[in-house]
Backbone as CSV, one residue per row, in Angstrom:
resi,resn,N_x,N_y,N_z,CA_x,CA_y,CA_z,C_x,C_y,C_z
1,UNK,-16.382,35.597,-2.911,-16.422,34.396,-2.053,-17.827,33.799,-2.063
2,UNK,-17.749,32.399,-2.228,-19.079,31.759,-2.475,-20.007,31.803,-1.314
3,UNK,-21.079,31.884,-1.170,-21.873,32.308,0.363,-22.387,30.740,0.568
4,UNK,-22.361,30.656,2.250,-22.197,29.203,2.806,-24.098,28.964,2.985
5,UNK,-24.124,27.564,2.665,-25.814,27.977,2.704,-25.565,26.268,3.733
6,UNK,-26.373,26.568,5.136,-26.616,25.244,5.798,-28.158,24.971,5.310
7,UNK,-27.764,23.502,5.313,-29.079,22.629,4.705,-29.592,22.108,5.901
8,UNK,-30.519,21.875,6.934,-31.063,21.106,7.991,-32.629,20.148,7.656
9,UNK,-31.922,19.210,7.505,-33.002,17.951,7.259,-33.306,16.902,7.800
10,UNK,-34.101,15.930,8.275,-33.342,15.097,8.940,-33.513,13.511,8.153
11,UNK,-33.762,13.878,6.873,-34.296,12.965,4.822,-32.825,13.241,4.134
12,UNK,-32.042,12.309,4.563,-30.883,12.290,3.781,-30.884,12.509,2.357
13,UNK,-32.026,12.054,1.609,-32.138,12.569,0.226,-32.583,13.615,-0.094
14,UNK,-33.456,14.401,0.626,-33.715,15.916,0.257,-32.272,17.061,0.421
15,UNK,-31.315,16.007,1.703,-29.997,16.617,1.652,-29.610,16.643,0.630
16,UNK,-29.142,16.011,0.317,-28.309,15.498,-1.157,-28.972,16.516,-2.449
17,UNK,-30.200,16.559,-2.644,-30.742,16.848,-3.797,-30.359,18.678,-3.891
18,UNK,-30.809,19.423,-2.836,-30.410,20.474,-2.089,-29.089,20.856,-2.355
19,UNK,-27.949,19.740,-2.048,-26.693,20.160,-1.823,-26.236,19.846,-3.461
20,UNK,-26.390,19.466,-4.132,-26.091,19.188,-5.507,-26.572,20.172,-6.236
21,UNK,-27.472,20.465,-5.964,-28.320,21.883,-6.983,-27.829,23.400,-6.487
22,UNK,-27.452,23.360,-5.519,-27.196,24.783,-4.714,-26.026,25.136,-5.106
23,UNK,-25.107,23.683,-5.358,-23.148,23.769,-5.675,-23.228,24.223,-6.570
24,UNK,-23.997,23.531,-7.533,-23.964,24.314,-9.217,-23.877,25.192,-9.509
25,UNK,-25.128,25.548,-8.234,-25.358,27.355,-8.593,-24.052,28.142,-7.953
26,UNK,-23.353,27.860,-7.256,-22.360,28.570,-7.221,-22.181,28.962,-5.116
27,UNK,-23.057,27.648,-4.824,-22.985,28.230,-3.511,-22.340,27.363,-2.895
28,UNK,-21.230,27.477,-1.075,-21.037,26.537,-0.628,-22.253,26.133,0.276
29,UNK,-22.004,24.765,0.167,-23.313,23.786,1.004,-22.577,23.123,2.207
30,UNK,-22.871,23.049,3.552,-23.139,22.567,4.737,-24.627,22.117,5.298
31,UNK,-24.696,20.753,5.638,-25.661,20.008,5.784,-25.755,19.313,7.536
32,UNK,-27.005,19.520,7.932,-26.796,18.959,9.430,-28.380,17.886,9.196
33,UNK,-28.705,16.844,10.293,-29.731,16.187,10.117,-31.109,16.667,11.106
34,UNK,-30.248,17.600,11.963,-31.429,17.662,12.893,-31.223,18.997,13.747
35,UNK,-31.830,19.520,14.685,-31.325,20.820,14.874,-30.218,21.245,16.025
36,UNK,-30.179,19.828,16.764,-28.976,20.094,17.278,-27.505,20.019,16.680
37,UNK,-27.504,18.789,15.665,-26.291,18.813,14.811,-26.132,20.650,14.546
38,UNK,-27.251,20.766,13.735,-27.330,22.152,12.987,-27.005,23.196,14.082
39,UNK,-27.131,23.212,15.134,-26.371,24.193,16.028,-24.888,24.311,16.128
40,UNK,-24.227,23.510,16.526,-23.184,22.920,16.300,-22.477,23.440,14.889
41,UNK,-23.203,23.005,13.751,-22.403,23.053,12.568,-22.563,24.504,12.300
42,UNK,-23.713,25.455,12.954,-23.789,26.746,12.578,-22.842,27.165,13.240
43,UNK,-22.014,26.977,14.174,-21.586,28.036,15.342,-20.299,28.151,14.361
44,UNK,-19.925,27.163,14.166,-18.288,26.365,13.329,-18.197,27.086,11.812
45,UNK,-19.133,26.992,11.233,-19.381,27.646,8.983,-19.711,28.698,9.671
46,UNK,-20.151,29.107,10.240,-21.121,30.539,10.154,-21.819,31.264,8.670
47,UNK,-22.839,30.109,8.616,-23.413,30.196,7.262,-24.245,31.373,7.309
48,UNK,-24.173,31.953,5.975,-24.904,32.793,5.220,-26.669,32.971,5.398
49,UNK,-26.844,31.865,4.983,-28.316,31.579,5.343,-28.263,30.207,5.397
50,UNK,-29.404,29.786,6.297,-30.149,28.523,6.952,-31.345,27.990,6.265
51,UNK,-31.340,26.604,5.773,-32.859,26.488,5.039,-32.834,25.021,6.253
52,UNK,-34.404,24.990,6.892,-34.348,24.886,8.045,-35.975,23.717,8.021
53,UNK,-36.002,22.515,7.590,-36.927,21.498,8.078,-37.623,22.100,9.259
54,UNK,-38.621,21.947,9.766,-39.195,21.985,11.382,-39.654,20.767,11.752
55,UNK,-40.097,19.810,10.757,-40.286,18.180,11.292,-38.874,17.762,11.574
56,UNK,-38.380,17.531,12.803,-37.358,16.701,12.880,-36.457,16.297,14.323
57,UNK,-36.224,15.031,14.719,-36.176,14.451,15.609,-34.709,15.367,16.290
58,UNK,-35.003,14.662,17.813,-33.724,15.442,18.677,-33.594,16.751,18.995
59,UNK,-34.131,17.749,18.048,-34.218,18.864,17.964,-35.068,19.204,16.858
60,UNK,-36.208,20.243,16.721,-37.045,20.219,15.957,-36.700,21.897,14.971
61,UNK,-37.286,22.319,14.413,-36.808,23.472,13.487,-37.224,24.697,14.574
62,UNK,-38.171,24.706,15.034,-38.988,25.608,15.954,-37.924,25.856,17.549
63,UNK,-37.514,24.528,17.741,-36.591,24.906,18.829,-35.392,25.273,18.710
64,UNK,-34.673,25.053,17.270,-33.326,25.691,16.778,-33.513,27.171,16.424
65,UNK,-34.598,27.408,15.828,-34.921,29.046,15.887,-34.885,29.826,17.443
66,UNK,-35.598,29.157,18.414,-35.283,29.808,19.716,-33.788,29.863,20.051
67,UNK,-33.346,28.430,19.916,-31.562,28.583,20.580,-31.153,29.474,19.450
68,UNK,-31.077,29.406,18.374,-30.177,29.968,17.568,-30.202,31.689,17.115
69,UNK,-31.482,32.157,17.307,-31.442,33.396,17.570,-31.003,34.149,19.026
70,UNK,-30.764,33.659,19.690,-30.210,33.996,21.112,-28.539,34.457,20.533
71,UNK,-28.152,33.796,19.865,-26.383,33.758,18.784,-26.237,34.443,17.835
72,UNK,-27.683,34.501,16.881,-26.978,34.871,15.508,-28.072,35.023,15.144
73,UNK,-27.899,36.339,13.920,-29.263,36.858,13.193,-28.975,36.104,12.108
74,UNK,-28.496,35.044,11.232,-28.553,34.792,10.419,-29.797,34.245,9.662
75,UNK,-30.251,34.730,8.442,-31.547,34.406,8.020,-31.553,33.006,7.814
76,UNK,-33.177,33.070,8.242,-33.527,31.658,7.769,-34.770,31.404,7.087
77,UNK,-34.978,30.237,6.450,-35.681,29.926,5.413,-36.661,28.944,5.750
78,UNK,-37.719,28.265,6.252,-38.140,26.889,6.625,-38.384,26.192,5.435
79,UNK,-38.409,25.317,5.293,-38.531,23.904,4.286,-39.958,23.327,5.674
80,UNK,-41.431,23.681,5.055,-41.933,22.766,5.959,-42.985,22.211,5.057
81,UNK,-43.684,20.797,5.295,-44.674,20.139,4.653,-45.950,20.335,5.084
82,UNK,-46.161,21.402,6.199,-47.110,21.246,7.057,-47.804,22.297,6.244
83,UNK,-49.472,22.314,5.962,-50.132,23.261,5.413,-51.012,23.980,6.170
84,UNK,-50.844,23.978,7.450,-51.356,24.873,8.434,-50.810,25.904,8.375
85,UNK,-51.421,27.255,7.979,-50.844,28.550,8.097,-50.155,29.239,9.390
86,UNK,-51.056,28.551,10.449,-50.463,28.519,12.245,-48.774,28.375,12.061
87,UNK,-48.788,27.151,11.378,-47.477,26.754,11.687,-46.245,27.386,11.065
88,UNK,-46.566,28.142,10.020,-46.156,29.264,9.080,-45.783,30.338,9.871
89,UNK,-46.691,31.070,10.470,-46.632,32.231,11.159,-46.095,31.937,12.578
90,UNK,-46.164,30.507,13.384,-44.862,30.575,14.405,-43.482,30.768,14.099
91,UNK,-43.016,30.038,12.669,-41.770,29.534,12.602,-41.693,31.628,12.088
92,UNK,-42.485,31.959,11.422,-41.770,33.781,11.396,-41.465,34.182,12.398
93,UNK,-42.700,34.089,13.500,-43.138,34.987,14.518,-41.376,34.225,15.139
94,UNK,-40.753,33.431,15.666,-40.181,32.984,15.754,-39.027,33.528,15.799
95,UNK,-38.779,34.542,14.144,-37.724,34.893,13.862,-37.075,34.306,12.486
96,UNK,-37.697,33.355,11.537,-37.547,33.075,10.384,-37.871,34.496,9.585
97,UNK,-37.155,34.164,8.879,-37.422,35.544,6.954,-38.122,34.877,6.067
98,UNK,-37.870,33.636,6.026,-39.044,33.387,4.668,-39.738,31.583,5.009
99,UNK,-40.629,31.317,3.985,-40.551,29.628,4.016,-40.593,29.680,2.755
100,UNK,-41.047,27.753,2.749,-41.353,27.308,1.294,-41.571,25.893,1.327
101,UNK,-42.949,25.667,0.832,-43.707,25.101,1.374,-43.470,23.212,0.166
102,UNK,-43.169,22.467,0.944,-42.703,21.350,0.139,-44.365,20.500,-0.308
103,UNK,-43.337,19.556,-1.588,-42.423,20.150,-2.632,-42.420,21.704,-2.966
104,UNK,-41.240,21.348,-3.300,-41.023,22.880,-4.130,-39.781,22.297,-5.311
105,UNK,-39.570,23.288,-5.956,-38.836,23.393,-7.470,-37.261,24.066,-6.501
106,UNK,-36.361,23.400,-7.508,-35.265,23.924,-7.160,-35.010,25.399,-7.333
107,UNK,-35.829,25.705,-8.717,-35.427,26.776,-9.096,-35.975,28.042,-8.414
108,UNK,-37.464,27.212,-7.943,-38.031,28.537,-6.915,-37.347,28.740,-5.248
109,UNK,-36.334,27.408,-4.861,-35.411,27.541,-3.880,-34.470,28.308,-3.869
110,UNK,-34.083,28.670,-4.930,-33.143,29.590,-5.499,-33.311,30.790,-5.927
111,UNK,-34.462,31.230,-6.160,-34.874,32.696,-6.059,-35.678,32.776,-4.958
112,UNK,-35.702,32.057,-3.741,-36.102,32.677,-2.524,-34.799,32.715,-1.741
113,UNK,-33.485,31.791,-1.764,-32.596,32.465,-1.426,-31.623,33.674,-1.783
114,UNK,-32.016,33.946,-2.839,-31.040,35.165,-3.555,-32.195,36.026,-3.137
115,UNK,-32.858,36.040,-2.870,-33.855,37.033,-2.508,-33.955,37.668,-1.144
116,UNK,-33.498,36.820,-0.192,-33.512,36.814,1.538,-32.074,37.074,0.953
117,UNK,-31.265,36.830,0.575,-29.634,37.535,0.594,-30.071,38.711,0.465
118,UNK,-30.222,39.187,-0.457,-30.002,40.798,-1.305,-31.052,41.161,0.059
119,UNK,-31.907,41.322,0.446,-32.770,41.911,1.424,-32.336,41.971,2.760
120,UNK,-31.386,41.301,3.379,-30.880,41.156,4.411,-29.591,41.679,4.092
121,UNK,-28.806,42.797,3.390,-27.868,42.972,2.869,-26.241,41.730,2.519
122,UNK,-27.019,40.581,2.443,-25.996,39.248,2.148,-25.089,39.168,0.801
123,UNK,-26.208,39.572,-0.222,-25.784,38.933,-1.691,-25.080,40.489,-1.905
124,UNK,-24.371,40.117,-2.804,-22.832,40.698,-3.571,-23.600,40.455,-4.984
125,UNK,-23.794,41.800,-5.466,-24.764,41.647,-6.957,-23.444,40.855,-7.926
126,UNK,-24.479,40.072,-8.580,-23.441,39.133,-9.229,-24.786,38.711,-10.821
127,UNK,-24.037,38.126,-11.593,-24.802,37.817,-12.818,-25.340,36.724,-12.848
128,UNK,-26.842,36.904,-13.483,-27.691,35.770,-13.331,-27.771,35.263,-15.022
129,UNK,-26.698,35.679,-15.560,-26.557,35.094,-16.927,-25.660,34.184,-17.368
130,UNK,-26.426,32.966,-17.900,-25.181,31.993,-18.001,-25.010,31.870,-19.804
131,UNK,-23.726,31.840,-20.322,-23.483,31.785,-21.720,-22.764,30.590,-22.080
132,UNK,-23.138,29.644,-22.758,-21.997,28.841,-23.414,-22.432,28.196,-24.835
133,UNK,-21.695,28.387,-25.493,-21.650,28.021,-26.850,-22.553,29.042,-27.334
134,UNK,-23.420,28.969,-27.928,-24.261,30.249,-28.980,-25.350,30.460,-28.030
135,UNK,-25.877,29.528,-27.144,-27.084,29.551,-25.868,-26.348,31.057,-24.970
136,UNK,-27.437,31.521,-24.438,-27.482,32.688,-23.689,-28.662,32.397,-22.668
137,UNK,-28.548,31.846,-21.084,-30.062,32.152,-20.648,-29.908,32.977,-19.840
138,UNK,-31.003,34.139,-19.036,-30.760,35.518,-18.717,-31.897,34.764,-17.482
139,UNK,-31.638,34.762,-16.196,-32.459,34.226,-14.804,-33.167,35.065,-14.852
140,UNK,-32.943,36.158,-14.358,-33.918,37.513,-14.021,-34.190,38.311,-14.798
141,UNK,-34.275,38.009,-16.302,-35.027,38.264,-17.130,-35.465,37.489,-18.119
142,UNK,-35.705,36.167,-17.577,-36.205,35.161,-18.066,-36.412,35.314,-19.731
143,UNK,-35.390,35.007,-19.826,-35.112,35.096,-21.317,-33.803,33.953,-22.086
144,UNK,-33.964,33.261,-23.494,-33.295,32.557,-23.643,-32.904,33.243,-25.142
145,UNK,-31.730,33.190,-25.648,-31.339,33.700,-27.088,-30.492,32.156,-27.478
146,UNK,-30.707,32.236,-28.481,-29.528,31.240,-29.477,-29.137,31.800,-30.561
147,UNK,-27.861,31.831,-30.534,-27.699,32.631,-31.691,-28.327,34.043,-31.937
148,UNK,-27.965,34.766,-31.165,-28.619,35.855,-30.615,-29.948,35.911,-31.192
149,UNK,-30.484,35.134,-31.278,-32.218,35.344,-31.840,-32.689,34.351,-30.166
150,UNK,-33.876,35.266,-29.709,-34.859,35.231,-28.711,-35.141,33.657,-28.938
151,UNK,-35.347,33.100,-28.091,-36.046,31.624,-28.202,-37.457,31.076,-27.156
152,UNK,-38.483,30.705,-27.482,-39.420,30.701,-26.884,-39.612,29.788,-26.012
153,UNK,-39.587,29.588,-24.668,-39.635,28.723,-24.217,-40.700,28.381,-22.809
154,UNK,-40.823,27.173,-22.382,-42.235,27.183,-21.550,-41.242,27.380,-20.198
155,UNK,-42.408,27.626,-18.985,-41.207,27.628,-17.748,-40.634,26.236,-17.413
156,UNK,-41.179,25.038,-17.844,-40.335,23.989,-17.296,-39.300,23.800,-18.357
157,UNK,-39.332,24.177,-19.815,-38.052,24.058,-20.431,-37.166,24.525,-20.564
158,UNK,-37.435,26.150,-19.441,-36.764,27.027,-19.333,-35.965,26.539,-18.187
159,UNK,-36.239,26.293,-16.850,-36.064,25.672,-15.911,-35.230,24.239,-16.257
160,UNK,-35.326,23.260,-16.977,-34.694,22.226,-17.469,-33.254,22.627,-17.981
161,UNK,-33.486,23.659,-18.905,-32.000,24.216,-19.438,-31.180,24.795,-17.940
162,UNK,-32.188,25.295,-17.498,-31.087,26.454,-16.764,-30.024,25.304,-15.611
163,UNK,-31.188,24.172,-15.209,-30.274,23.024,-14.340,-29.549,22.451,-15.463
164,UNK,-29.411,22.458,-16.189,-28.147,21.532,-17.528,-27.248,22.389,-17.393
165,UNK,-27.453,23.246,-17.857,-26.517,25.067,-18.137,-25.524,25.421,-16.880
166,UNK,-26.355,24.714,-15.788,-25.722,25.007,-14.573,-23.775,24.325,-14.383
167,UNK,-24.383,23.045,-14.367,-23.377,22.177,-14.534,-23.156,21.257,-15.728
168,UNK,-22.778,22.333,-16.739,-21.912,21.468,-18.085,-21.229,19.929,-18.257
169,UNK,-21.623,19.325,-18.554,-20.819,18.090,-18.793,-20.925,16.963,-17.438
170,UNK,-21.882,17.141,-16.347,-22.547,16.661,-15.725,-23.932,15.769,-16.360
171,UNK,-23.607,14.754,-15.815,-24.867,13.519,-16.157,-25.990,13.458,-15.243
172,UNK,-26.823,13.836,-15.445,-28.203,13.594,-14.775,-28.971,12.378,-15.087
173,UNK,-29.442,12.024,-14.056,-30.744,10.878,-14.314,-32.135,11.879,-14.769
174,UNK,-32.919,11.025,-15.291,-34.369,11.512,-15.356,-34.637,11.486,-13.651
175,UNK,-34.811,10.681,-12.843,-35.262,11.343,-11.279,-34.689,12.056,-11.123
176,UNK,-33.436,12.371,-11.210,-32.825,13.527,-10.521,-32.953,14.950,-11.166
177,UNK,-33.413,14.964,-12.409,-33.733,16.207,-13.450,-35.468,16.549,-12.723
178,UNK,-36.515,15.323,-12.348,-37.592,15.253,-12.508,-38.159,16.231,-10.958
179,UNK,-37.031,15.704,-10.080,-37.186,15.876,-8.278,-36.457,17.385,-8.593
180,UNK,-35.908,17.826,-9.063,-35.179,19.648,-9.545,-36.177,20.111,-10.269
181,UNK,-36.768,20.003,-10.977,-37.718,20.765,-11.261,-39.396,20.547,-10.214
182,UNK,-39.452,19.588,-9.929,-41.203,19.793,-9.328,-40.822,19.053,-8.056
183,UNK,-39.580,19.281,-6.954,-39.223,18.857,-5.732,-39.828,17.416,-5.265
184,UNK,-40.291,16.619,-6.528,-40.729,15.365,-5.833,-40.939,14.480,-7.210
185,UNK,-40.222,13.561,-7.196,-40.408,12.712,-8.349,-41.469,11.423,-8.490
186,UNK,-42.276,10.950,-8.600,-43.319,10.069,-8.700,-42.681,9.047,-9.515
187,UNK,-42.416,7.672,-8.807,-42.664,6.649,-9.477,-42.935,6.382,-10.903
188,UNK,-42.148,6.168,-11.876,-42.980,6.097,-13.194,-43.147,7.417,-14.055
189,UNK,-42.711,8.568,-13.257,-43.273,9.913,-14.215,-41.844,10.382,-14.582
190,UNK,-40.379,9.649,-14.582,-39.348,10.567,-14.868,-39.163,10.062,-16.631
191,UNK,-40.124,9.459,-17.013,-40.143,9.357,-18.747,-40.520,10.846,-19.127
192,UNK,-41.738,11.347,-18.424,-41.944,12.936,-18.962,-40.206,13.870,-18.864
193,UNK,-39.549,13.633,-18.395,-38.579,13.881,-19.130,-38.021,13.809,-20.286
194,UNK,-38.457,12.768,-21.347,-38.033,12.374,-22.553,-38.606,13.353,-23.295
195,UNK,-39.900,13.613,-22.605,-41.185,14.400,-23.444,-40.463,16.130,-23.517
196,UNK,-40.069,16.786,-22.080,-39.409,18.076,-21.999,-38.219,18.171,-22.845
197,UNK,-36.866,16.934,-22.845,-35.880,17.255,-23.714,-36.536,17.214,-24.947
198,UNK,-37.220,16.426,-25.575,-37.785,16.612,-26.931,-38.133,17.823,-27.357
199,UNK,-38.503,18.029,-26.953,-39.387,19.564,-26.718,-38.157,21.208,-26.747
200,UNK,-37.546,20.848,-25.954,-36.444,21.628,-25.562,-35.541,21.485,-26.992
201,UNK,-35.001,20.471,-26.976,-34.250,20.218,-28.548,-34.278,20.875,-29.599
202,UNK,-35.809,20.682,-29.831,-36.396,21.406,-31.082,-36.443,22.346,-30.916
203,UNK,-36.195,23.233,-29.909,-35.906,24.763,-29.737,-34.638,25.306,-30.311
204,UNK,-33.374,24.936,-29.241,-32.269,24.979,-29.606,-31.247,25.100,-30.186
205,UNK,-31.626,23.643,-30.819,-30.553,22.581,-31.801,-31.086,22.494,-32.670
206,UNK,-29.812,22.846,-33.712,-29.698,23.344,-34.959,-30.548,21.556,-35.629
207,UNK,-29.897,20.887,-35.329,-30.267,19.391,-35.560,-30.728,18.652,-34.383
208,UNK,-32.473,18.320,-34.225,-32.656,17.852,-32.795,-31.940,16.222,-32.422
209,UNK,-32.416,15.788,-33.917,-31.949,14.406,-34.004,-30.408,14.417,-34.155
210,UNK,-29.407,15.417,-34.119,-28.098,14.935,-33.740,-27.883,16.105,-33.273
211,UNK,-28.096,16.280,-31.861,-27.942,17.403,-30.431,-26.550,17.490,-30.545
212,UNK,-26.190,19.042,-30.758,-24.780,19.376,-30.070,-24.607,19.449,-28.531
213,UNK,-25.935,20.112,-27.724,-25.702,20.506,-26.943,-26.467,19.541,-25.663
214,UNK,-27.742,19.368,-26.173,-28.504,18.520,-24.728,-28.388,17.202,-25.033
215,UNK,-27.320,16.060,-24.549,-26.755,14.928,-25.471,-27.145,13.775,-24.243
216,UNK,-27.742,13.013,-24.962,-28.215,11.554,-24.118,-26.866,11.209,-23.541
217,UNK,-27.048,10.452,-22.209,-25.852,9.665,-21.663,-26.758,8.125,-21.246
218,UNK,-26.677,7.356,-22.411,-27.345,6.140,-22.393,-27.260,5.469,-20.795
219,UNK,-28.587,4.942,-20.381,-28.672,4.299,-19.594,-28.336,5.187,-17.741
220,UNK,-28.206,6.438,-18.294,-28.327,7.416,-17.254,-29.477,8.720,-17.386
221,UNK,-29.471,9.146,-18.531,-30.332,10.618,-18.486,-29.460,11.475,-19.465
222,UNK,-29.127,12.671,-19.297,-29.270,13.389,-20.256,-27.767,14.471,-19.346
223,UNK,-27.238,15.233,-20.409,-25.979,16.007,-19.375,-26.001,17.209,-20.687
224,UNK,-25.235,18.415,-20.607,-25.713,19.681,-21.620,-23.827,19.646,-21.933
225,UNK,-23.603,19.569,-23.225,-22.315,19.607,-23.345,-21.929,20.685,-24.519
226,UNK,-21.240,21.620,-24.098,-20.467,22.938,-24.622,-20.455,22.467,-26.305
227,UNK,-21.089,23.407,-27.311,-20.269,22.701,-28.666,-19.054,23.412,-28.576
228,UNK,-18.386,22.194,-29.118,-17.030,22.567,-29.191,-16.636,22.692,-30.388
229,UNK,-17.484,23.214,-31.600,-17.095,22.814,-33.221,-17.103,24.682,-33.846
């Protein structure tokens, strides 16, 4: 059974980005805007784990940790922007298990929640290896084969595959590839995407200039499609 992960934000697009990357991976997503919604929606899912804003109106992250540990040990995670270490060590002292300090990478969101699972006895050991077509990438042993030969790769092209790999035959934009890997996309910088698939290609694919697998979707970005030959 897929483990329920609540999202609390009160940036409708960090929702979204969150809840799209987390599905892939195989988790269910529940989303609240603020921490009273998020009370509410916790009592109802009784999610798995909590990744938990503390900037946020109506109810703030710091005061949903007080109400909500009074109910439920369920771990939680903060999402905060604030770089005061103070503010770090309330939201623990508090009763949080971990943070992560924005931006952040999807992929490092994702090995701090499989991480607070398995430690809090949550996660159900399961495989961090995804296979399709002659590609092999191995998460937790950061490793990529093609064609069973080892393939060398940097961590953002490693990271690039593994969000393609995730969801097959899914179309990505360059922002939306750009904000998954470095949690914040800049104006103008989702062309360095052109620069990583290039790069990535020539790893891969047998032919970079006619991709079986990491295949342009004109006028959108880029989507990873199974060879089927």
């Amino acid at each position: 059974m897929n483990k329920t992960i609540l999202v609390v934000d009160d940036k409708s697009n960090i929702r979204r980005v969150i809840d799209d990357y987390l599905s892939g991976q195989g988790f269910r997503v529940v989303t609240a805007a603020n921490g009273r919604d998020a009370l509410l929606t916790a009592r109802h899912e009784k999610p798995d784990l909590i990744l938990l804003d503390i900037m946020m109106p109506e109810m703030d992250g710091y005061d949903f940790i007080r109400a909500y540990r009074r109910e439920q040990e369920t771990p939680i995670i903060l999402l905060t922007a604030k770089l005061d270490e103070t503010d770090k060590v309330i939201g623990l002292e508090l009763g949080a298990d971990d943070y992560v300090t924005k931006p952040f990478g999807m992929r490092e969101l994702v090995a701090r929640i499989r991480a607070v699972l398995r430690r809090t006895g949550r996660m159900e050991s399961s495989s961090d290896v995804l296979r399709i077509g002659a590609i092999v990438l191995d998460r937790s042993a950061h490793f990529v084969k093609v064609d069973e030969g080892l393939v060398d790769l940097t961590p953002t092209e490693f990271d690039l595959l593994d969000i393609l790999m995730t969801t097959p035959g899914r179309a990505f934009s360059r922002f939306e590839l750009l904000e998954a890997l470095q949690g914040t996309a800049l104006e103008g910088a989702e062309r360095t995407i052109d620069v990583h698939v290039r790069n990535l290609r020539s790893k891969i694919e047998d032919d970079p200039s006619a991709p079986r697998y990491i295949q342009t979707v004109f006028g959108v970005g880029y989507r990873f499609t199974p060879d089927e030959n």
